[in-house]
N, CA, C and O atoms as a printed pandas DataFrame, in Angstrom:
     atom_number atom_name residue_name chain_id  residue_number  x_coord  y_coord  z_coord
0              1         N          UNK        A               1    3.777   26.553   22.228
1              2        CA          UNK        A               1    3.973   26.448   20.793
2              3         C          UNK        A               1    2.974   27.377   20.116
3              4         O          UNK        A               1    1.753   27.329   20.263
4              5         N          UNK        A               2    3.683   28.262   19.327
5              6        CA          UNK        A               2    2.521   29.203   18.659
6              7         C          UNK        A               2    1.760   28.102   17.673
7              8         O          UNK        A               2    1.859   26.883   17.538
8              9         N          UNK        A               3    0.739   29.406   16.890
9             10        CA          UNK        A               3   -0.283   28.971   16.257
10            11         C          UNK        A               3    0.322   28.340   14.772
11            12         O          UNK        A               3   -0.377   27.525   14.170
12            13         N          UNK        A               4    1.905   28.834   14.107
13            14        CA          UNK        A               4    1.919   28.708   12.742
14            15         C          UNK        A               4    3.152   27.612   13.009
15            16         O          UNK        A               4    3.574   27.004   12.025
16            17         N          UNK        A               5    3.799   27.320   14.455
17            18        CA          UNK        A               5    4.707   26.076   14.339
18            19         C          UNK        A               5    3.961   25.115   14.369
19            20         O          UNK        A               5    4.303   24.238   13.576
20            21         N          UNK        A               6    2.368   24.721   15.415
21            22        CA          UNK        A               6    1.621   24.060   15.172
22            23         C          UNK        A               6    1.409   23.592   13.594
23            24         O          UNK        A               6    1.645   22.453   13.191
24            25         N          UNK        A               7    0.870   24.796   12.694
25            26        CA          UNK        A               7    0.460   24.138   10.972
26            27         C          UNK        A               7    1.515   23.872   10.762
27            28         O          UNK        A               7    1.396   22.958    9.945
28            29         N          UNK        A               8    2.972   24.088   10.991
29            30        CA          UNK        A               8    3.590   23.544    9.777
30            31         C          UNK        A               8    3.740   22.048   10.367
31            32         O          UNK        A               8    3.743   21.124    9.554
32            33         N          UNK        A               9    3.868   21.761   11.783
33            34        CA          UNK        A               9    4.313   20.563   12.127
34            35         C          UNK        A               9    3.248   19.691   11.731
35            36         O          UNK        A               9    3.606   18.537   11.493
36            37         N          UNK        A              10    1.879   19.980   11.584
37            38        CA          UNK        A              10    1.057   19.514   11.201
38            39         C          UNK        A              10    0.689   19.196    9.344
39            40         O          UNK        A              10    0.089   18.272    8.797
40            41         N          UNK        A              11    1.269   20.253    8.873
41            42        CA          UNK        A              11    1.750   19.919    7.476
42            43         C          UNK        A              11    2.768   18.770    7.218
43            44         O          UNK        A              11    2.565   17.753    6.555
44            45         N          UNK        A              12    3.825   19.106    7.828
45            46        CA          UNK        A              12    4.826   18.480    7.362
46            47         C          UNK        A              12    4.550   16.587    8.246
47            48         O          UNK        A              12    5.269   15.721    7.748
48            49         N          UNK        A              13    3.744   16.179    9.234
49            50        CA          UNK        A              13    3.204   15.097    9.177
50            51         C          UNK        A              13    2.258   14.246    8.872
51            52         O          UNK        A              13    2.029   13.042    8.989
52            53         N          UNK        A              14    1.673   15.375    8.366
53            54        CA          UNK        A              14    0.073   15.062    7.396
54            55         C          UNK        A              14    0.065   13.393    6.690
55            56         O          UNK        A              14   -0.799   12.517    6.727
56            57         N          UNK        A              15    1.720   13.439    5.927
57            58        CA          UNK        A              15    1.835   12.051    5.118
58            59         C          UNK        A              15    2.560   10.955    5.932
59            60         O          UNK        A              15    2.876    9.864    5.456
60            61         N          UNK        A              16    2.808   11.367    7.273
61            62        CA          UNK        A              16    3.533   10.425    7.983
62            63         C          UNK        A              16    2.138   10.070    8.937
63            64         O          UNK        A              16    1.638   10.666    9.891
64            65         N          UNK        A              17    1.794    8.929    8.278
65            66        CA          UNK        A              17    0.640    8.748    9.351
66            67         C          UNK        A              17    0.681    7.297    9.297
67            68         O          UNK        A              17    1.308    6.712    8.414
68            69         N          UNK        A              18   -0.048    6.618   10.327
69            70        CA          UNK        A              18   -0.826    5.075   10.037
70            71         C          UNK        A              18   -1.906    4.623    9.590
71            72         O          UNK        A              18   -3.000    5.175    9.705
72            73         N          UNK        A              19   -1.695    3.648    9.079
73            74        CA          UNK        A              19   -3.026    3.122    7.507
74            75         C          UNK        A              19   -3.716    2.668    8.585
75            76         O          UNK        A              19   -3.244    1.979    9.489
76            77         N          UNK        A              20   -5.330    3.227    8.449
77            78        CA          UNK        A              20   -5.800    2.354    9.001
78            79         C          UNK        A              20   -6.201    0.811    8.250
79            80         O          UNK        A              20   -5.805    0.483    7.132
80            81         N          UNK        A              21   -7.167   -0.117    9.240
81            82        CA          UNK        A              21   -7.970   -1.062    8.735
82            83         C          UNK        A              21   -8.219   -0.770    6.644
83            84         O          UNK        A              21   -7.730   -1.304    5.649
84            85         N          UNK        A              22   -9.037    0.134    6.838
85            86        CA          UNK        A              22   -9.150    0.171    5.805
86            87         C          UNK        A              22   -8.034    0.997    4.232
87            88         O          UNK        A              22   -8.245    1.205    3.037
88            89         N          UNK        A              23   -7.277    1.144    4.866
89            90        CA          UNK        A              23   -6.412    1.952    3.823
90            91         C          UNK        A              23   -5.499    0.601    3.512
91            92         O          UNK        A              23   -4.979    0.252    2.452
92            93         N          UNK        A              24   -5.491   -0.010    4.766
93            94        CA          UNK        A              24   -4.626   -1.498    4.322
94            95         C          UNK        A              24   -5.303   -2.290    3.720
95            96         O          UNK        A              24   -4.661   -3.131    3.091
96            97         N          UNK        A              25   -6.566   -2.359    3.659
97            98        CA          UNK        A              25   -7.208   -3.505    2.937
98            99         C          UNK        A              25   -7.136   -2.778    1.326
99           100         O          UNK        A              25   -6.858   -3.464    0.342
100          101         N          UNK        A              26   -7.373   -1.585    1.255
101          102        CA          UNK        A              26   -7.124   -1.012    0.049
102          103         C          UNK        A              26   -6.237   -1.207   -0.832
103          104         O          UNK        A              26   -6.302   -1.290   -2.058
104          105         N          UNK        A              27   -4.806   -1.320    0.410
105          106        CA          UNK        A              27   -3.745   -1.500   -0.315
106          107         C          UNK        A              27   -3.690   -2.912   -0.775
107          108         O          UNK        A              27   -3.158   -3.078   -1.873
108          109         N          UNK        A              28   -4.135   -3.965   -0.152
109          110        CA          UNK        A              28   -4.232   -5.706   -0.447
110          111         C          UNK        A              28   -5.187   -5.710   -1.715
111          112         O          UNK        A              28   -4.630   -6.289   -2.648
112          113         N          UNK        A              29   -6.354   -5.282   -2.013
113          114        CA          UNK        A              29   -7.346   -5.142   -2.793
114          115         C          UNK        A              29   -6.676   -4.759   -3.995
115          116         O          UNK        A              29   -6.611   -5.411   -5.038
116          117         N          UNK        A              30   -6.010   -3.241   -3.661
117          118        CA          UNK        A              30   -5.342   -3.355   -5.204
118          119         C          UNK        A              30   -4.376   -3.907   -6.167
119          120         O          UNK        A              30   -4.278   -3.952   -7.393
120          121         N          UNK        A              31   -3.343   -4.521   -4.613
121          122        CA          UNK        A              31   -2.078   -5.995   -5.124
122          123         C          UNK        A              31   -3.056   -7.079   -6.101
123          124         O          UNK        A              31   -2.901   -7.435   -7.269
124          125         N          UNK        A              32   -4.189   -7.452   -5.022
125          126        CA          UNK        A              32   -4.702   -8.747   -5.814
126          127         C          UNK        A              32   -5.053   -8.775   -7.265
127          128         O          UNK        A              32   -4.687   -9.494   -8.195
128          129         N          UNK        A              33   -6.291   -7.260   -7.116
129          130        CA          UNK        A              33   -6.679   -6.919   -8.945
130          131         C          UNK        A              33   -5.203   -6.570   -9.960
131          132         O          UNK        A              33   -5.239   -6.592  -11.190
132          133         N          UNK        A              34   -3.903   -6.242   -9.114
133          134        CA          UNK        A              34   -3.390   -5.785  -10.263
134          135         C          UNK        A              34   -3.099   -6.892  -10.824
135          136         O          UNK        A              34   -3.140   -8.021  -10.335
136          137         N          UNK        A              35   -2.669   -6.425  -12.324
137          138        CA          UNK        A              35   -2.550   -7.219  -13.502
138          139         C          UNK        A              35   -0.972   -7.770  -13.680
139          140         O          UNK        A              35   -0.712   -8.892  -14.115
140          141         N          UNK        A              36    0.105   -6.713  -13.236
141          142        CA          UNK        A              36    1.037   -6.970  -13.314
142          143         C          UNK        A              36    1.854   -6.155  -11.900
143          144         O          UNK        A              36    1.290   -5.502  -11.022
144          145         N          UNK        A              37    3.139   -6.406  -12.014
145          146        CA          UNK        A              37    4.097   -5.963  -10.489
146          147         C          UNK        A              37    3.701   -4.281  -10.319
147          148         O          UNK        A              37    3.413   -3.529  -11.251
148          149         N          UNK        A              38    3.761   -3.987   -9.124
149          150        CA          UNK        A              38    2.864   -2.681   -9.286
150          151         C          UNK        A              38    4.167   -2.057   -8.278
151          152         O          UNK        A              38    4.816   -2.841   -7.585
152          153         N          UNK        A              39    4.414   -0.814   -8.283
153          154        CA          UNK        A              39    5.564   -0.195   -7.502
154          155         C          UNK        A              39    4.717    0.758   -6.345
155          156         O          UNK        A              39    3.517    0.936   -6.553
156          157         N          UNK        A              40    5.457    1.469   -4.921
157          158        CA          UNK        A              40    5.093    2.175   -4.435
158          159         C          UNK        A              40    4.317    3.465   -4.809
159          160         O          UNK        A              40    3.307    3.933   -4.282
160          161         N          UNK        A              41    5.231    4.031   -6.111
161          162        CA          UNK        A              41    4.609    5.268   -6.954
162          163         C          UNK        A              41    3.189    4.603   -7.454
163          164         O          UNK        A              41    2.287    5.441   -7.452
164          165         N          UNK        A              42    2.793    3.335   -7.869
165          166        CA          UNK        A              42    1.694    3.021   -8.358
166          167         C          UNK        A              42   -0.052    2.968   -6.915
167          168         O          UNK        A              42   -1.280    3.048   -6.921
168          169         N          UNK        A              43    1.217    2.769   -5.877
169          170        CA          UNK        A              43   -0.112    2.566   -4.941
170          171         C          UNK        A              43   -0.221    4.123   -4.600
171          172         O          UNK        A              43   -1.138    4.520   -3.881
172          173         N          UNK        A              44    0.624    4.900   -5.069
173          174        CA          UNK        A              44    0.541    6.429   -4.068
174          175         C          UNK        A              44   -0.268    7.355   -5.317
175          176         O          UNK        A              44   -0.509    8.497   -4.925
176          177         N          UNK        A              45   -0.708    7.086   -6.677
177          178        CA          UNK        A              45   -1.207    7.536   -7.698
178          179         C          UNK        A              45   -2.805    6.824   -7.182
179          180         O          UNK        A              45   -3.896    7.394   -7.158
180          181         N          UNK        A              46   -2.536    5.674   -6.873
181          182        CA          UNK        A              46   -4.097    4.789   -7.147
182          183         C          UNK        A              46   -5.044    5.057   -6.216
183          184         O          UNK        A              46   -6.267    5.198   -6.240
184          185         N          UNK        A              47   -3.806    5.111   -5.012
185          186        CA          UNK        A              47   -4.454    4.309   -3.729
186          187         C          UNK        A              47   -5.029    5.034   -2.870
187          188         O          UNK        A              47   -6.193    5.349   -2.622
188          189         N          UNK        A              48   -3.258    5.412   -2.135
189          190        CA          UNK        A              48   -3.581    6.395   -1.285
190          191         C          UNK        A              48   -2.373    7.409   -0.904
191          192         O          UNK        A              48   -1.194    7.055   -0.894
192          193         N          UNK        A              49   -2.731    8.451   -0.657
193          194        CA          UNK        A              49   -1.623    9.544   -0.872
194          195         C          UNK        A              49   -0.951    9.645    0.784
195          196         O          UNK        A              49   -1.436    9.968    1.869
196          197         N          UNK        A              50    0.154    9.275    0.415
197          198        CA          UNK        A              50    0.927    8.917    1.620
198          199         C          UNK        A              50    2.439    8.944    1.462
199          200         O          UNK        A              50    2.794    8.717    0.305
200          201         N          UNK        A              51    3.217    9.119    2.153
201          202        CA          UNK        A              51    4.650    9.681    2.099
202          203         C          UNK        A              51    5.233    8.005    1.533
203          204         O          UNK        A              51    4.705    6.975    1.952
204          205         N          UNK        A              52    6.339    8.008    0.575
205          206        CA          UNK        A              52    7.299    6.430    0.300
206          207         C          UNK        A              52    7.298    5.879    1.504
207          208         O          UNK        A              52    6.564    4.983    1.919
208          209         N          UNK        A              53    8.230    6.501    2.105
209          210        CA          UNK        A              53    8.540    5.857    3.584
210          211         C          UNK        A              53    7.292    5.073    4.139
211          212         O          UNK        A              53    7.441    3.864    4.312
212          213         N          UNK        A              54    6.023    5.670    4.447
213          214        CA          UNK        A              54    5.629    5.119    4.954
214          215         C          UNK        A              54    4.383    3.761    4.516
215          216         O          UNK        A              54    3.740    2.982    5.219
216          217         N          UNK        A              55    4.463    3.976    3.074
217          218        CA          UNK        A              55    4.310    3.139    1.667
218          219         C          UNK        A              55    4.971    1.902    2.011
219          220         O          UNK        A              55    4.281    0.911    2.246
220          221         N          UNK        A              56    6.328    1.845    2.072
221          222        CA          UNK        A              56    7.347    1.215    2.237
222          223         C          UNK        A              56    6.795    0.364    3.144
223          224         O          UNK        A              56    6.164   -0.663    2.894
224          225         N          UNK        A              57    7.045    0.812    4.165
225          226        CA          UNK        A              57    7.240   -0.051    5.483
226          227         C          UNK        A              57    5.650   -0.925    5.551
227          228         O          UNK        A              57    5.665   -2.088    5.954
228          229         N          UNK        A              58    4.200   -0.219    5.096
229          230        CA          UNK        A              58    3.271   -1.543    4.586
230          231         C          UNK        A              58    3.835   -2.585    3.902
231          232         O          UNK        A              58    4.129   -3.677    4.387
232          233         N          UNK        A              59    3.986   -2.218    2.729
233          234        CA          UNK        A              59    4.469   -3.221    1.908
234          235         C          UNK        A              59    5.264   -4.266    2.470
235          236         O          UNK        A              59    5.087   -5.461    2.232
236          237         N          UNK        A              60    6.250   -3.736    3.311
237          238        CA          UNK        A              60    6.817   -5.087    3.873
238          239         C          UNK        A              60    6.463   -5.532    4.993
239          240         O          UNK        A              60    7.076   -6.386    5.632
240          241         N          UNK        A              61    5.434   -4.981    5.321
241          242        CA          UNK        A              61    4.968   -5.694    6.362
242          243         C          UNK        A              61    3.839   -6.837    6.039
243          244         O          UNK        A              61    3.503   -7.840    6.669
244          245         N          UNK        A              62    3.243   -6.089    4.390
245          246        CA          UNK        A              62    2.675   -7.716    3.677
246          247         C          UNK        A              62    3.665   -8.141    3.302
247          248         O          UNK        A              62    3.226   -9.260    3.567
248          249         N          UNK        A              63    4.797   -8.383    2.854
249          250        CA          UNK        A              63    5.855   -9.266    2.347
250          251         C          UNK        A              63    6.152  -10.494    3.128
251          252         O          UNK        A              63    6.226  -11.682    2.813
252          253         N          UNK        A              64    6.367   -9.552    4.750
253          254        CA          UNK        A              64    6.552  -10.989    5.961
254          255         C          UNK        A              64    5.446  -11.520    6.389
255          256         O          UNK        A              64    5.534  -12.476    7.161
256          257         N          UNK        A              65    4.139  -11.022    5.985
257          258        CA          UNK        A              65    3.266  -11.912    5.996
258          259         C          UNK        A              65    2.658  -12.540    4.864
259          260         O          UNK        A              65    1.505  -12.968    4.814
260          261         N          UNK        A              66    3.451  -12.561    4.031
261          262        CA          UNK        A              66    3.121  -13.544    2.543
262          263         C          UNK        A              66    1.853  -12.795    1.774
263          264         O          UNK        A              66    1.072  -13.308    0.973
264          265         N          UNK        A              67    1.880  -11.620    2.192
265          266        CA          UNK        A              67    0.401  -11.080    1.342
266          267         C          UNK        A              67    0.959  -10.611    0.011
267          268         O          UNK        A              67    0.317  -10.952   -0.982
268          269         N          UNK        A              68    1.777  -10.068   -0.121
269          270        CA          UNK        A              68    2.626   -9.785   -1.088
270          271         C          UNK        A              68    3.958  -10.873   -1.373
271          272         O          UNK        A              68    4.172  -11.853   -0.661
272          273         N          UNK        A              69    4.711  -10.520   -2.447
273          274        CA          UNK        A              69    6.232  -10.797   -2.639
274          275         C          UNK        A              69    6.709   -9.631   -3.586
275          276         O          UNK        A              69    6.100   -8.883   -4.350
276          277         N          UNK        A              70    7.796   -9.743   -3.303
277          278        CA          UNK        A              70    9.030   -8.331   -3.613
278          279         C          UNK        A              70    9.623   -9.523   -4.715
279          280         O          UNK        A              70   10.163  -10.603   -4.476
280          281         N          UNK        A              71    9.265   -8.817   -6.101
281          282        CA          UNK        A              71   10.062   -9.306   -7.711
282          283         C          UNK        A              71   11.146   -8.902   -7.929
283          284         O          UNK        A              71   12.008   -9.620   -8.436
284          285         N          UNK        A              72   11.448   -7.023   -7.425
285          286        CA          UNK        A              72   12.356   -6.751   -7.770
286          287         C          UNK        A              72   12.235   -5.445   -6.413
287          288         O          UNK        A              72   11.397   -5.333   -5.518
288          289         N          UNK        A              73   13.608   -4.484   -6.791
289          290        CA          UNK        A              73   14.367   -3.142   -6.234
290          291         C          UNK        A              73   12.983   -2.745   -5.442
291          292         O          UNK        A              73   12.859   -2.675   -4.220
292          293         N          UNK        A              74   11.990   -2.506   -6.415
293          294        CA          UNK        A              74   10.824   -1.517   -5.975
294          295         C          UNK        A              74    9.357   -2.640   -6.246
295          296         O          UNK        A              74    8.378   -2.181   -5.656
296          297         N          UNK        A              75    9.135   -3.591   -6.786
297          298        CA          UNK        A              75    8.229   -4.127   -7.890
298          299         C          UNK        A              75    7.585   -5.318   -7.118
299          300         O          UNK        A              75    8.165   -6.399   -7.229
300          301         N          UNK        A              76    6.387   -5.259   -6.297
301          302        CA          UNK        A              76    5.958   -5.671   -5.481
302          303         C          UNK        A              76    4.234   -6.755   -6.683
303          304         O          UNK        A              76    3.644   -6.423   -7.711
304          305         N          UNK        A              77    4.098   -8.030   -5.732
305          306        CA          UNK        A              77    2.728   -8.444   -6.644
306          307         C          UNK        A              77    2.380   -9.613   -5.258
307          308         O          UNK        A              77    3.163  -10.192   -4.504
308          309         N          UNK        A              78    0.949   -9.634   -5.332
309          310        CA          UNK        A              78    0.113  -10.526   -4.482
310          311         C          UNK        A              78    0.620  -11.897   -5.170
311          312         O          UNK        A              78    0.769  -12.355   -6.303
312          313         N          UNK        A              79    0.829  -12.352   -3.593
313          314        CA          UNK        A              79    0.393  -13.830   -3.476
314          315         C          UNK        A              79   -0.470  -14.177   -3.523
315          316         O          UNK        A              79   -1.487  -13.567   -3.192
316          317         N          UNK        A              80   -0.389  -15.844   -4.163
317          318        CA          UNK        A              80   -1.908  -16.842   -4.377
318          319         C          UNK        A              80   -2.438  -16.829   -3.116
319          320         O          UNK        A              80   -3.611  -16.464   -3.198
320          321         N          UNK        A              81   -2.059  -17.099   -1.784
321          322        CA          UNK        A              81   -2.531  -17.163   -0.259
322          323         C          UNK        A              81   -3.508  -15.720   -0.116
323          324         O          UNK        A              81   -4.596  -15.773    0.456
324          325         N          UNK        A              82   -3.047  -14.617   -0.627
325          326        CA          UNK        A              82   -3.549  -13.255   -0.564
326          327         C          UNK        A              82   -4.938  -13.195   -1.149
327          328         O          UNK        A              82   -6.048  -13.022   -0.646
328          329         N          UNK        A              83   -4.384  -13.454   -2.736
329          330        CA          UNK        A              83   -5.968  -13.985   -3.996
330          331         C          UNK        A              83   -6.878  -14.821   -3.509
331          332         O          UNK        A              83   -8.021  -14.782   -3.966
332          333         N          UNK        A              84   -6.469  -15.889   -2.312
333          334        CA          UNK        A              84   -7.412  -16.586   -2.100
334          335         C          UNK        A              84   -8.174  -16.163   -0.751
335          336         O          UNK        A              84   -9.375  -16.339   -0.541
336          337         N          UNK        A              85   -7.326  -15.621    0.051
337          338        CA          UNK        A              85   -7.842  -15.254    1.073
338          339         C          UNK        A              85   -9.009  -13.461    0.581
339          340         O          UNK        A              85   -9.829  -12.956    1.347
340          341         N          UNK        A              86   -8.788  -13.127   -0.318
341          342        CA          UNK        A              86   -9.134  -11.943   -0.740
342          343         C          UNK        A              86  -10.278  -12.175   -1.631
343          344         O          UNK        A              86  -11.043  -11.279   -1.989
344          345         N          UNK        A              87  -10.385  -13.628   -2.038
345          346        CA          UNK        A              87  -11.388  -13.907   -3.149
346          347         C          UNK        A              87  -11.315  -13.357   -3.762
347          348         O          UNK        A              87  -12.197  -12.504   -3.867
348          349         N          UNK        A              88   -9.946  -13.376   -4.907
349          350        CA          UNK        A              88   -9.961  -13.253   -5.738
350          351         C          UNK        A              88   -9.297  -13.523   -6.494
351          352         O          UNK        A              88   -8.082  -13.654   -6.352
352          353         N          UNK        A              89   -9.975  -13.692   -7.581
353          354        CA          UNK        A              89   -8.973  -15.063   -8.900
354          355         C          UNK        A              89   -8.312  -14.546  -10.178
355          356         O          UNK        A              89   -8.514  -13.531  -10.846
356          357         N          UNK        A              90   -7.656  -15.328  -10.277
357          358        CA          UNK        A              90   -6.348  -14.531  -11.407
358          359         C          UNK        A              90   -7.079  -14.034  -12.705
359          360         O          UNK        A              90   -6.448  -13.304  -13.470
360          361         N          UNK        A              91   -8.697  -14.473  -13.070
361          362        CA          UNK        A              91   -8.711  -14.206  -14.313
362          363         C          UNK        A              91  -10.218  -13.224  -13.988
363          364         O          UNK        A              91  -10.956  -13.067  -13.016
364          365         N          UNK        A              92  -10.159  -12.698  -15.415
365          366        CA          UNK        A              92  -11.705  -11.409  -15.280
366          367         C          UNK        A              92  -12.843  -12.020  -15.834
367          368         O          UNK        A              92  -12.801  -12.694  -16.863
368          369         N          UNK        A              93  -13.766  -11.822  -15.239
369          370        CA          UNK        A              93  -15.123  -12.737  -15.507
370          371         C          UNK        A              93  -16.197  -11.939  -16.066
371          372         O          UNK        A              93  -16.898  -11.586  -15.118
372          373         N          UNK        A              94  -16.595  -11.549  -17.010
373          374        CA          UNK        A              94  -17.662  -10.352  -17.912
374          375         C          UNK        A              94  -19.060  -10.853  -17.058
375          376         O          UNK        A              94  -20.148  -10.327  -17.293
């Protein structure tokens, strides 16, 4: 394999990758603080820059484990089990 099929294959999987430990806790961290239903485009602006697809398939993988729930099409929000296990509570404390 030459040198420039290498970069592109390497470009073009750059966003197809696996979250680690911490990119997933990132992603739980920011379900819990958000305020209201937050969409894939919202975690890929906030969070972390990563292809839908593979956005996606986290998300439901907190869904079947109750870390999340799916409101709507795209419109994802933490569970109380999540807030509590995450310590953290529905309201803001000055």
């Amino acid at each position: 394999m030459n040198t420039r099929t290498k970069q592109q294959k390497q470009s073009t999987c750059k966003h197809f990758k696996k979250f680690t430990f911490d990119d997933q806790l990132n992603i739980l961290l920011f379900a819990c603080y958000a305020t209201e239903p937050f969409s894939i485009q919202d975690i890929q602006d906030a969070v972390i820059d990563a292809h839908k697809a593979t956005i996606h398939s986290q998300l439901q993988n907190f869904v079947e484990q109750r870390y999340l729930e799916k409101i709507a099409d795209n419109k994802y929000r933490a569970t109380l089990y999540a807030k509590d296990i995450m310590n953290v509570k529905g309201v803001l404390i000055a």
